[in-house]
FIROKE-702098 format. One line per field, with one value per residue (C-alpha): residue in three letters; residue number from 1; x, y, z. Coordinates in Angstrom, 1 decimal. Last residue first. Layout:
<recs>
guke	[ALA:...]
pagu	[NUM:...]
px	[X:...]
py	[Y:...]
pz	[Z:...]
</recs>
This chain:
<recs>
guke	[UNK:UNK:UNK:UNK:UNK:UNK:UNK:UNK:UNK:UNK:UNK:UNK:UNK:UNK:UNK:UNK:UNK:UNK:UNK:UNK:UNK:UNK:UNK:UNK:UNK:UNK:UNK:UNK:UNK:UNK:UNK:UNK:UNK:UNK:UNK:UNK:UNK:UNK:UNK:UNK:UNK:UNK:UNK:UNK:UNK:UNK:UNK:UNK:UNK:UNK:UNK:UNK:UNK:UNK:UNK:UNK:UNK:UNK:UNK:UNK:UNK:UNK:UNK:UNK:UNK:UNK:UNK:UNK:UNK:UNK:UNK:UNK:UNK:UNK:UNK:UNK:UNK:UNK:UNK:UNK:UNK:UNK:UNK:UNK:UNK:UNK:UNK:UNK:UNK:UNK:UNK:UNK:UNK:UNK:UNK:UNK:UNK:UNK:UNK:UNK:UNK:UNK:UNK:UNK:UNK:UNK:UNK:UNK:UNK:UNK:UNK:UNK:UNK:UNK:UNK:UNK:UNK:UNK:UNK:UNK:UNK:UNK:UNK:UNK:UNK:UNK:UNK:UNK:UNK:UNK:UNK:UNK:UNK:UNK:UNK:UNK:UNK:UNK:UNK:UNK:UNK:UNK:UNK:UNK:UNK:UNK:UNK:UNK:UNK:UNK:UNK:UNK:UNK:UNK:UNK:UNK:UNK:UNK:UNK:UNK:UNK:UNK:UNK:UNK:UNK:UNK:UNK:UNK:UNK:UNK:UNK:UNK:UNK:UNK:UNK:UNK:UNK:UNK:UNK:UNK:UNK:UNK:UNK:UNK:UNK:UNK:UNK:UNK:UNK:UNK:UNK:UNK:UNK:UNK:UNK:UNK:UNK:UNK:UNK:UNK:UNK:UNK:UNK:UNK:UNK:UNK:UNK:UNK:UNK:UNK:UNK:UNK:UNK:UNK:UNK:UNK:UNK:UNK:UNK:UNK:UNK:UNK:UNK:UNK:UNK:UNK:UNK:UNK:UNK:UNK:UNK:UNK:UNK:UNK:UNK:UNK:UNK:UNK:UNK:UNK:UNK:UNK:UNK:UNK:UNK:UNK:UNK:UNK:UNK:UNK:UNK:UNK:UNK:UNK:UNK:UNK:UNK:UNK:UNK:UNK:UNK:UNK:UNK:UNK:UNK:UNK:UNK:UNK:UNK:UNK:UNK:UNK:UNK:UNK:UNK:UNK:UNK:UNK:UNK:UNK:UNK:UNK:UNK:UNK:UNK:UNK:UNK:UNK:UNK:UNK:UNK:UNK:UNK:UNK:UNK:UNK:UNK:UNK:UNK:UNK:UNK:UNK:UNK:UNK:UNK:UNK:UNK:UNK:UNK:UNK:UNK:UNK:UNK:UNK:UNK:UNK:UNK:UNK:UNK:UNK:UNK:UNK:UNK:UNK:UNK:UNK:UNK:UNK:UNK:UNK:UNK:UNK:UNK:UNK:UNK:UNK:UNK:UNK:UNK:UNK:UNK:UNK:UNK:UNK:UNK:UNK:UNK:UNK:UNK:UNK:UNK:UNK:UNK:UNK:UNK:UNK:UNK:UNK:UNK:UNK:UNK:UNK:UNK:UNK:UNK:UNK:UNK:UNK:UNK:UNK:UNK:UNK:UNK:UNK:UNK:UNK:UNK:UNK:UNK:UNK:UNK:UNK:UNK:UNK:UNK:UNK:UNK:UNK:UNK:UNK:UNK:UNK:UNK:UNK:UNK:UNK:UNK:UNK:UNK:UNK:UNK:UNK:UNK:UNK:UNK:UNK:UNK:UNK:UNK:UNK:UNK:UNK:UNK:UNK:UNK:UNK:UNK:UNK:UNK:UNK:UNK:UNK:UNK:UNK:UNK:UNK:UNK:UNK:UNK:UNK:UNK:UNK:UNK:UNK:UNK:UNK:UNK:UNK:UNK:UNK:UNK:UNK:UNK:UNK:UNK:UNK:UNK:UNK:UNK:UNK:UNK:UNK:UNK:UNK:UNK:UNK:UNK:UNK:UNK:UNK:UNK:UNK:UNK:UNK:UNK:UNK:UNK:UNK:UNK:UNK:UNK:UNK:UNK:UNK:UNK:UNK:UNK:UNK:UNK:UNK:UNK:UNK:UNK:UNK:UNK:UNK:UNK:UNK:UNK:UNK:UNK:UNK:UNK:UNK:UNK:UNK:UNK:UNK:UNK:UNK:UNK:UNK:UNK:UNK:UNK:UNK:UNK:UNK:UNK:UNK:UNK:UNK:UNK:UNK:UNK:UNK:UNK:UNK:UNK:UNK:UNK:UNK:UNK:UNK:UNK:UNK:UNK:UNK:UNK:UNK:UNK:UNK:UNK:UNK:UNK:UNK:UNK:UNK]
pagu	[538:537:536:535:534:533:532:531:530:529:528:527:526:525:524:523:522:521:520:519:518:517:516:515:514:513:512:511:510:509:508:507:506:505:504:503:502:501:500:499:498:497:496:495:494:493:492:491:490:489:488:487:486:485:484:483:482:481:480:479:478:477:476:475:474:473:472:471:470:469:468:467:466:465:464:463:462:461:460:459:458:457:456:455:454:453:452:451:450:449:448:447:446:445:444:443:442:441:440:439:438:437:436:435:434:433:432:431:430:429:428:427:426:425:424:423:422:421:420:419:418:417:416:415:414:413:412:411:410:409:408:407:406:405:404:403:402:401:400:399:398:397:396:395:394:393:392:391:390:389:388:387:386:385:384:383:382:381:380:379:378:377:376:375:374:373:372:371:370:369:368:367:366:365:364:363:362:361:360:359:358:357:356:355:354:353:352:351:350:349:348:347:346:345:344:343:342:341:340:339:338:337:336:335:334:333:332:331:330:329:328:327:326:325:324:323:322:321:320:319:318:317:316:315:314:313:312:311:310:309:308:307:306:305:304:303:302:301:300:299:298:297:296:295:294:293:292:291:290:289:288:287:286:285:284:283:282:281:280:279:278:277:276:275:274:273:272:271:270:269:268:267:266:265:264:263:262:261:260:259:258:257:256:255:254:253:252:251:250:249:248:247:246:245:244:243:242:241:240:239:238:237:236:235:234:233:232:231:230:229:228:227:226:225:224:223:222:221:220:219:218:217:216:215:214:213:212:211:210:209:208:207:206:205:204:203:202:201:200:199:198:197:196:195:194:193:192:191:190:189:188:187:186:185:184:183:182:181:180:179:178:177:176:175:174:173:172:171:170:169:168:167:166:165:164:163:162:161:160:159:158:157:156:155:154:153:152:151:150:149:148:147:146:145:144:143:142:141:140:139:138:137:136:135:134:133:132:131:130:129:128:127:126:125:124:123:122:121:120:119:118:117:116:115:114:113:112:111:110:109:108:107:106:105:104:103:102:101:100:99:98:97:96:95:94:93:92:91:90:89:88:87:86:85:84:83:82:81:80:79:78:77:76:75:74:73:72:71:70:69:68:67:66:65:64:63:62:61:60:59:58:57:56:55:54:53:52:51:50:49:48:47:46:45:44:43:42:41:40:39:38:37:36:35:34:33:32:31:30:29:28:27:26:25:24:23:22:21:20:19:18:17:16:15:14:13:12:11:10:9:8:7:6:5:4:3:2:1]
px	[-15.4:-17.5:-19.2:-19.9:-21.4:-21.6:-19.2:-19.6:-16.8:-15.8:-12.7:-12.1:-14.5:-14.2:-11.6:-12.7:-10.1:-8.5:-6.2:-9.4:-10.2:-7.8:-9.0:-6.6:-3.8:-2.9:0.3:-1.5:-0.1:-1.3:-4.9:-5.3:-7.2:-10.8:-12.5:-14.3:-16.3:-19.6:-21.8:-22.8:-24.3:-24.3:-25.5:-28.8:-29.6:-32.7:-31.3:-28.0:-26.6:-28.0:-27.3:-23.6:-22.0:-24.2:-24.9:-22.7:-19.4:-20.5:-20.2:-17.0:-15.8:-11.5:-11.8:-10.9:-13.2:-16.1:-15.3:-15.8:-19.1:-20.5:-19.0:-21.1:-24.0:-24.0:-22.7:-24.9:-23.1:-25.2:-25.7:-26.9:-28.6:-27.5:-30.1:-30.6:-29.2:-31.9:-31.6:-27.9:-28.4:-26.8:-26.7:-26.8:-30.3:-32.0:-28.7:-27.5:-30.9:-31.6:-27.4:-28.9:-25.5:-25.5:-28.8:-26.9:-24.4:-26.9:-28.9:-26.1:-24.5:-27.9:-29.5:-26.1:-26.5:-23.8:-22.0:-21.3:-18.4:-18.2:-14.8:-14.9:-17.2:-18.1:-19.7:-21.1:-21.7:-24.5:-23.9:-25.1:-25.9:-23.7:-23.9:-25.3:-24.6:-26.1:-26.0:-22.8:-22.1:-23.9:-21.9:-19.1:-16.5:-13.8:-12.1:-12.7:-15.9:-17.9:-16.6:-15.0:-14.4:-16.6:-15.8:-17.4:-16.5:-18.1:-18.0:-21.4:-20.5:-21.0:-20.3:-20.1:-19.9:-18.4:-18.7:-18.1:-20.3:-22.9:-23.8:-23.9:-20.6:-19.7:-18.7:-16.6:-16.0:-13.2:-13.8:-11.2:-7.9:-9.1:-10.7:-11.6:-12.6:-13.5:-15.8:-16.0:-17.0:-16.4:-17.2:-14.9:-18.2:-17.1:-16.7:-17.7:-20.7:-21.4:-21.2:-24.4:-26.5:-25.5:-26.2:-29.9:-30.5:-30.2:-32.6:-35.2:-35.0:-34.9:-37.9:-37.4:-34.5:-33.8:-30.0:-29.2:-28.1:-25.7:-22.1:-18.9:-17.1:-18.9:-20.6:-17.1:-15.9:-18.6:-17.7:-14.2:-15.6:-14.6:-12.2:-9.3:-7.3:-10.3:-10.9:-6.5:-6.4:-9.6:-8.2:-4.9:-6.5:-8.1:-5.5:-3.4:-6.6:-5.9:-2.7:-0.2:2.6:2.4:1.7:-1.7:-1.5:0.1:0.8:0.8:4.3:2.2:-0.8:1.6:3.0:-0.6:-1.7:-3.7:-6.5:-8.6:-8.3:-7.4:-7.4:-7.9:-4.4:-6.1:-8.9:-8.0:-5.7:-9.4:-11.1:-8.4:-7.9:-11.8:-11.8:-8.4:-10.2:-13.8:-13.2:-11.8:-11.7:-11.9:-11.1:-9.6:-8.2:-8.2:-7.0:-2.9:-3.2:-3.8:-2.2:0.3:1.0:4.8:6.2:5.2:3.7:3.1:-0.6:-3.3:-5.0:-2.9:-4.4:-3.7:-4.1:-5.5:-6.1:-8.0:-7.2:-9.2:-8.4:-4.6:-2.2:1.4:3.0:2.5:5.7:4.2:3.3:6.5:8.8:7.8:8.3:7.0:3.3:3.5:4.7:1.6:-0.7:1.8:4.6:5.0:5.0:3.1:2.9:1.0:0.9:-2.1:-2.9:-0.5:0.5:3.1:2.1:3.5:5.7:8.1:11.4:12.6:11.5:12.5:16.2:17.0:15.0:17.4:16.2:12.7:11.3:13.1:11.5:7.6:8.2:9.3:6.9:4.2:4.9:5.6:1.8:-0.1:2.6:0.5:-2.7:-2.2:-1.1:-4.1:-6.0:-4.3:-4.6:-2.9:0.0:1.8:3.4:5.1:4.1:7.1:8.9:9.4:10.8:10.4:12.4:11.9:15.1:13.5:13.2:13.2:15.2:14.0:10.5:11.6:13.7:11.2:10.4:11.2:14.6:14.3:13.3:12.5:13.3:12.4:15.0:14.1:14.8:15.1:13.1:12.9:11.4:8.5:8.7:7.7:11.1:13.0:11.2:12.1:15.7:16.2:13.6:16.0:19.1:17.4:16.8:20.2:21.7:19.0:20.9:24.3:23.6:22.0:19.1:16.5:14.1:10.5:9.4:6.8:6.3:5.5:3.6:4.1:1.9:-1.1:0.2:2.3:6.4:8.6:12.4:14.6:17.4:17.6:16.4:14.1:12.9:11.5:10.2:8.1:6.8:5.7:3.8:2.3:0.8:-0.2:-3.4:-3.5:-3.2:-2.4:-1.0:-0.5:1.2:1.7:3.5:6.7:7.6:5.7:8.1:6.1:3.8:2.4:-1.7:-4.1:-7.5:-6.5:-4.4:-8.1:-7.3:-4.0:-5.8:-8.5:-5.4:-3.5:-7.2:-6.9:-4.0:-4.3:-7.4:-6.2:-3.5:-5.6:-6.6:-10.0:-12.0:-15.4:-16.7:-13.8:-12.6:-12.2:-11.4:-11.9:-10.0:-9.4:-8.3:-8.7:-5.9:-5.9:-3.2:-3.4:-1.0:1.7:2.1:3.3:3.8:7.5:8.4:6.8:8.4:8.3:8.8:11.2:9.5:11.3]
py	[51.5:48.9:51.4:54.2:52.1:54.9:57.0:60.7:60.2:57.1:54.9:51.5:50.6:46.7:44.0:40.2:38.0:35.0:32.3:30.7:29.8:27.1:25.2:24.9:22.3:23.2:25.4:28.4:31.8:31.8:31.0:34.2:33.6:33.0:35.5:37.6:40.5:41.2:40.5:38.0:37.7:35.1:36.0:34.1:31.1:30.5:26.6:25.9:30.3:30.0:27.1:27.2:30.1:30.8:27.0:25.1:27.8:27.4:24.1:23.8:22.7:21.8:20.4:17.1:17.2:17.9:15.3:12.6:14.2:13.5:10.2:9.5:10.4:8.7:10.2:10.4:11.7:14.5:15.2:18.7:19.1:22.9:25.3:26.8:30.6:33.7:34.1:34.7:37.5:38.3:41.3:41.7:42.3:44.2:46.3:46.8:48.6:50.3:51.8:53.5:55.6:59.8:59.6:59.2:61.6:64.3:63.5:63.4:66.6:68.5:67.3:67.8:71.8:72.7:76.4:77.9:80.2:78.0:77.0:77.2:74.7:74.6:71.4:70.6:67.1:65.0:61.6:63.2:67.1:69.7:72.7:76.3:79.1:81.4:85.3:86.2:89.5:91.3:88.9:90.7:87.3:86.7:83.0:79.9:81.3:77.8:74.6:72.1:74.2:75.6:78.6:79.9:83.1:85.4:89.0:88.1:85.5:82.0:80.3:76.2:74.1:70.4:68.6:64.3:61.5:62.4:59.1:59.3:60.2:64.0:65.0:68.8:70.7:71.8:71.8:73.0:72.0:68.3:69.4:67.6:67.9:65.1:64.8:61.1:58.9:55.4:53.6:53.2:51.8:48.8:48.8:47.2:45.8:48.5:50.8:49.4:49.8:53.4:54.4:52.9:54.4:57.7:56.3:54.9:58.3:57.7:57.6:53.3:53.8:50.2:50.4:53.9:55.8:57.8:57.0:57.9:55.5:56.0:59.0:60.6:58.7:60.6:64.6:63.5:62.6:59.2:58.2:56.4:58.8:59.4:55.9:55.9:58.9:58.3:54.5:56.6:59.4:56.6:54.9:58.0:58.6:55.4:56.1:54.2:51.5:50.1:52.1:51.6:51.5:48.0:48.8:51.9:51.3:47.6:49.7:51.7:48.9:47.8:51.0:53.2:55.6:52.4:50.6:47.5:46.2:42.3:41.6:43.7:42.1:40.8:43.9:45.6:43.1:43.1:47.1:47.0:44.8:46.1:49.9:49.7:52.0:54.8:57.2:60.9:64.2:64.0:66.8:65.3:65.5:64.6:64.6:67.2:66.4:65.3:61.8:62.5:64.7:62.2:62.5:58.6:57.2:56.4:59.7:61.6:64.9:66.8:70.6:70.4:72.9:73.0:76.0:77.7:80.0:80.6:83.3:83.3:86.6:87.9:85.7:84.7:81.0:81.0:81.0:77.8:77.1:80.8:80.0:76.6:77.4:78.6:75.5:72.8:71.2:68.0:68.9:70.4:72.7:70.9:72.1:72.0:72.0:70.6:67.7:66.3:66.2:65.2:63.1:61.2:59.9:59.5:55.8:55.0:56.0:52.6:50.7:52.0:49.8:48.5:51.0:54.1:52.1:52.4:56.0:56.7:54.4:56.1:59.7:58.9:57.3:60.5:62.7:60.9:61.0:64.5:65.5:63.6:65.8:68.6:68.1:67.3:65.2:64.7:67.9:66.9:68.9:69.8:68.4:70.7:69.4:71.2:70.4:70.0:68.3:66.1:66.6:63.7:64.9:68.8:67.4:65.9:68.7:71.8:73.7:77.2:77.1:75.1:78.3:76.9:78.4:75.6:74.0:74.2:71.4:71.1:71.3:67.6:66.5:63.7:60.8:58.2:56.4:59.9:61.4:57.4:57.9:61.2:60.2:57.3:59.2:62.3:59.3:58.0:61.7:61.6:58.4:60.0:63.4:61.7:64.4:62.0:64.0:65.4:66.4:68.5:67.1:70.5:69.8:71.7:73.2:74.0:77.4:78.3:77.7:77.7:78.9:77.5:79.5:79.5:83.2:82.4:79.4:82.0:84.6:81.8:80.1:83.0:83.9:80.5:80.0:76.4:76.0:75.5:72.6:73.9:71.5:70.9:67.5:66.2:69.2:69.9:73.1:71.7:68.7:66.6:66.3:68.0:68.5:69.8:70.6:72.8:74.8:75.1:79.0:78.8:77.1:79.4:81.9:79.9:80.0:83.5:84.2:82.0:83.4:86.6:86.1:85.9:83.7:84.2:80.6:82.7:80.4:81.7:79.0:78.5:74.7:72.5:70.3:70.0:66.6:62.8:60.2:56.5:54.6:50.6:50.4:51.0:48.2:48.8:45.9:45.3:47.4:47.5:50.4:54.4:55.1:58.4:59.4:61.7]
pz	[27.1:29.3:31.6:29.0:26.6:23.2:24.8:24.0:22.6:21.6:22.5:23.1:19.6:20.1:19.1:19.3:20.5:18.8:21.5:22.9:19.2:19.0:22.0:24.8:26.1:29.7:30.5:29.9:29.3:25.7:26.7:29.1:32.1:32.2:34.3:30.9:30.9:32.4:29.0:26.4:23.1:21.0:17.4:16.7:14.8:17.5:18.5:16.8:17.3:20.8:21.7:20.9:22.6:25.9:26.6:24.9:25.7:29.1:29.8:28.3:24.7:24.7:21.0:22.7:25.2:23.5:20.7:23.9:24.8:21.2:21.1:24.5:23.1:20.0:16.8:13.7:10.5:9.5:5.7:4.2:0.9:-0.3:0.1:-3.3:-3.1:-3.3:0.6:0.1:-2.0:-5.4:-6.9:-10.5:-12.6:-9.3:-8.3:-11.6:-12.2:-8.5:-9.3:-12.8:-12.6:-12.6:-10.5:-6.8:-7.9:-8.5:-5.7:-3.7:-4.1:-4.1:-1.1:1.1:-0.2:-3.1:-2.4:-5.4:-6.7:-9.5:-9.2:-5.6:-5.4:-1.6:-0.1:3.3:3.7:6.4:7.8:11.3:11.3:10.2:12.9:11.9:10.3:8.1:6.5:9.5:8.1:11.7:13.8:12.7:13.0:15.3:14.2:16.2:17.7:16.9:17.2:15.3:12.0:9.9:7.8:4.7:3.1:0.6:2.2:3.6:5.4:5.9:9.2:10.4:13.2:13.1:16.6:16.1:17.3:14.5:14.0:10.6:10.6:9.5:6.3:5.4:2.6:-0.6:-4.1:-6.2:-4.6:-3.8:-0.8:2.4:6.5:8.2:11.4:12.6:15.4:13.7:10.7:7.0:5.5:3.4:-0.1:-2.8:-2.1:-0.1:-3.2:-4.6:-1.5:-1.3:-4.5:-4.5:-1.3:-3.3:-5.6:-3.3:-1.3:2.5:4.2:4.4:6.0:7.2:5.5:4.9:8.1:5.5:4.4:4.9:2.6:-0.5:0.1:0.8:-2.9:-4.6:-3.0:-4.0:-8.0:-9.2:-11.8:-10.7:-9.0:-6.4:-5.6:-5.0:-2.9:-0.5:0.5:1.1:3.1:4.8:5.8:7.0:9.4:10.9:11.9:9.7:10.2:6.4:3.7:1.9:-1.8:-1.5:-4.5:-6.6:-8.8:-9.8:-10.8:-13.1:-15.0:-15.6:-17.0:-14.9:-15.7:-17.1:-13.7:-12.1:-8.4:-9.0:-6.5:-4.0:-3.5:-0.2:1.0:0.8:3.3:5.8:5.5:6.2:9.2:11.0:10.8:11.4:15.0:12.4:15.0:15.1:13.8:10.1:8.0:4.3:0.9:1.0:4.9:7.0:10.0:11.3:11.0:9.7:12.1:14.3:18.1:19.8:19.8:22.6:22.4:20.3:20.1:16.5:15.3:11.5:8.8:5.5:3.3:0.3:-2.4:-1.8:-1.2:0.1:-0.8:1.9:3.4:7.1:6.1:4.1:7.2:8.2:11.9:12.9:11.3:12.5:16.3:17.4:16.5:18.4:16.5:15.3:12.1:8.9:5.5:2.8:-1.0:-3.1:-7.1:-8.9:-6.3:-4.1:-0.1:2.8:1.1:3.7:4.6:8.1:8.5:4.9:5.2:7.2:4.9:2.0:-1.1:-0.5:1.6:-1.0:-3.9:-2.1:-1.5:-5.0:-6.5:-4.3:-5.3:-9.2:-9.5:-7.7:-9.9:-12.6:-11.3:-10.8:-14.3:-15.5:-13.4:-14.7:-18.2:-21.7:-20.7:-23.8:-23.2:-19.8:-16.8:-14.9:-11.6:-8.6:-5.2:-2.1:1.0:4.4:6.5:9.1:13.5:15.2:17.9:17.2:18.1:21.6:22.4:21.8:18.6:18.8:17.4:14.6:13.0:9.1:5.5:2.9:1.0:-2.9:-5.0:-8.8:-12.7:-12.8:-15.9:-16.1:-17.8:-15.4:-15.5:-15.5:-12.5:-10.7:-11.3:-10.0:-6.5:-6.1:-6.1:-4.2:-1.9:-1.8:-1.0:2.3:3.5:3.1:4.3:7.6:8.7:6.8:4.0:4.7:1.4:-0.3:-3.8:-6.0:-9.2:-12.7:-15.8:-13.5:-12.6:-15.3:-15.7:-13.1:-13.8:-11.4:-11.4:-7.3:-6.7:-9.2:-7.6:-4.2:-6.8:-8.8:-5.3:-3.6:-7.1:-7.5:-3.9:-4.8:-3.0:1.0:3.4:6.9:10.1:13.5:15.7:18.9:20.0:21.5:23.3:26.4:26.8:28.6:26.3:23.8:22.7:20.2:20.9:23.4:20.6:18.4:18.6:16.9:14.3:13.6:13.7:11.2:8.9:9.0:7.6:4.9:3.9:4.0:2.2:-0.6:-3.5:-5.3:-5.2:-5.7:-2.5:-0.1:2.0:5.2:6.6:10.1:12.2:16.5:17.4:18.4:17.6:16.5:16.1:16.2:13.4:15.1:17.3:20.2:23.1:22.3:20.0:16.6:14.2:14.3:17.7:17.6:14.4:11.9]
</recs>
């Protein structure tokens, strides 16, 4: 599926980052239509030079469409098979990307067989989608996967669909997870792109035009959905995968996670205390590490997203948690809304960096920008009910004369559709009604704990002469330098050092000479933001 898809040499997967073209249509009653679908491919077609390829111009770095269920293509296409499906609601689809090798992609039917049982769920059988490998170029057809569809039924002890989805949310990650541990050489090329009730995910590393002709669904008319987020990928520093295409699970992401080592560091911390109420214990275990390893940092987040929705929060809700506002020092910002986002930053850390992200969970679909607004998101509604916002404007031809508003979403600000509703929710609404659902000024003022508050603890010096002093110098390997621009400052003011120019020293690895511990750590920055924040040092 990938043709670099583990550390070699000086790649490391994990540092991917990638910047692209992303945006959604919906209409705000939620009715499904080809239309929308239709429509959304030619937004998508029309963000191509925000996608990319290489080389090989009939390879792409990576498009993608996230759409509803489309229950009637789906019914006819299992009938033809003997799969009878039953209501909309009543069973989940896992889109799959499975290993070319017969023998590798036979083990993880195995696995998947095993693990439907486990969890309690009945497999109703697999449907091989209809694809033109013929248009896709050399390098994609290389890696290229089998795609398959998978359909599992709604037991009767589960008694709703979000219940449903935590479930198949559960099955999906054991699966993966158990494929990792047992066939490592299958787990490369094998992949969920998506496996849910609600939504389905069509994507590879192709370029905008060829999705539509690459899965022959996407031109069946019997494909209809509600809503549909899409995605056409530029991988700035990264490799193409048929796998990191985009949309994720609930997500289209433009953008850089420039926070990225920091909060995965702080969130594989605590992750032995993750619990929940949704989740028995034997189930938490089947989630971990709930953040597969060798991601972009847009797959991160999707995962971080996945499991705060799964465990009882709203979408709109876990956005404000990692996506927040300008908060801290905003002293015209709404005590109780400020509140909120206090509280959740003591649980979790803003997931920073230029940012435009689109999201649904099926029902309610929208789009968050950072709050520093380092990312383009422009958006239409119309008079025949539809919003569309994408990264720029003129993405799909509109009568100007239906346009009722448009406009560009400003930094740390949401757009939100409820399509069950048929409302659309202004930024002011969403969050003052999350913001007031919990007393967060409350637990903050009884519960949280600042340093300031703490009793000093008595300190004891040991006193060293001058020339012991100078002696400890040398042995830790201190310098001039470091004293003055390192040490005096944080001793003498208690101030962060700050310096500039760069760095002449060479590289502490590559000396022969004995060095201090600390010259082999270096401090990541953000390498790329656009518009650059310091355009001479990024």
């Amino acid at each position: 599926m990938d043709k670099i898809d583990s550390p070699q040499g000086l790649y490391r997967p994990e540092f991917e980052h990638d910047s692209c073209g992303t945006g959604f249509i919906t209409n705000i009653n939620g009715h499904k239509e080809y239309r929308i679908v239709h429509d959304a491919l030619t937004m998508l077609e029309n963000m191509e030079h925000r996608g990319a390829c290489g080389c090989d111009p009939l390879s792409g770095d990576g498009a993608g469409i996230l759409i509803q269920l489309p229950h009637e293509l789906l019914m006819d296409e299992c009938s033809n098979l003997e799969i009878s499906l039953p209501e909309p609601g009543e069973y989940g689809v896992g889109m799959i990307f499975f290993p070319k090798d017969s023998a590798l992609k036979k083990a993880c039917r195995t696995v998947i067989g095993k693990a439907v049982e486990k969890l309690g769920l009945q497999k109703l059988g697999y449907r091989k989608l209809i694809v033109d490998s013929s248009i896709i170029g050399e390098t994609a057809r290389s890696a290229e996967p089998d795609a398959e569809q998978l359909f599992v039924a709604r037991p009767h002890n589960i008694t709703n669909v979000d219940d449903f989805e935590r479930k198949l949310y559960v099955l999906r990650r054991y699966i993966t997870k158990t494929v990792a541990e047992q066939f490592p050489k299958a787990a490369d090329h094998f992949y969920f792109t998506s496996f849910s009730a609600k939504t389905i995910i069509y994507k590879g590393q192709l370029t905008t035009y060829q999705l539509r002709k690459y899965f022959s669904d996407l031109s069946d008319p019997r494909i209809a959905s509600g809503l549909a987020l899409i995605h056409s990928r530029f991988s700035t520093n990264t490799f193409p995968s048929w796998k990191l295409a985009q949309p994720f699970r609930l997500i289209a992401h433009n953008g850089e996670i420039n926070t990225l080592t920091g909060n995965l560091n702080w969130f594989y911390a605590g992750l032995k205390s993750l619990a929940s109420s949704y989740f028995t214990s034997e189930e938490m275990e089947m989630l971990l590490p709930v953040i597969d390893n060798g991601q972009s940092d847009s797959a991160c987040l999707d995962n971080i997203i996945e499991v705060l929705l799964h465990t009882g929060r709203s979408l709109p809700h876990v956005m404000m948690m990692l996506i927040p506002e300008a908060w801290d020092g905003n002293e015209q910002m709404d005590p109780v809304k400020k509140a909120f986002y206090e509280y959740h930053a003591t649980l979790m850390e803003p997931w920073d960096g230029p940012a435009a992200i689109s999201f649904t969970d099926g029902k309610l679909v929208g789009a968050v920008l950072d709050r520093n607004g380092l990312r383009p998101l422009r958006y239409a509604i119309t008079s025949d009910g539809r919003v569309i916002a994408a990264s720029e404007a003129g993405v799909l031809v509109i009568d100007e004369s239906t346009i009722l508003q448009k406009g560009r979403l400003q930094p740390g600000k949401m757009l939100l559709i409820d399509t069950e509703k048929g409302k659309i929710i202004t930024d002011e609404e969403i969050k003052q009604q999350i913001a007031s659902r919990q007393p967060y000024d409350r637990w903050l003022e009884n519960y949280k704990i600042r340093l300031s508050e703490l009793t000093e603890p008595r300190l004891a010096f040991a006193t060293l002469t001058a020339d012991s002093v100078f002696r400890y110098q040398q042995v830790f390997g201190y310098t001039r330098e470091d004293i003055d621009t390192i040490i005096k400052p944080m001793a003498v003011d208690g101030k962060e050092p700050v310096g500039s120019m760069g760095t002449d020293v060479p590289l502490a690895i590559l000396s022969d000479k004995p060095q201090h511990l600390s010259s082999y750590f270096k401090q990541f920055f953000a390498q790329v933001t656009n518009p650059p924040i310091d355009p001479i040092r990024e």
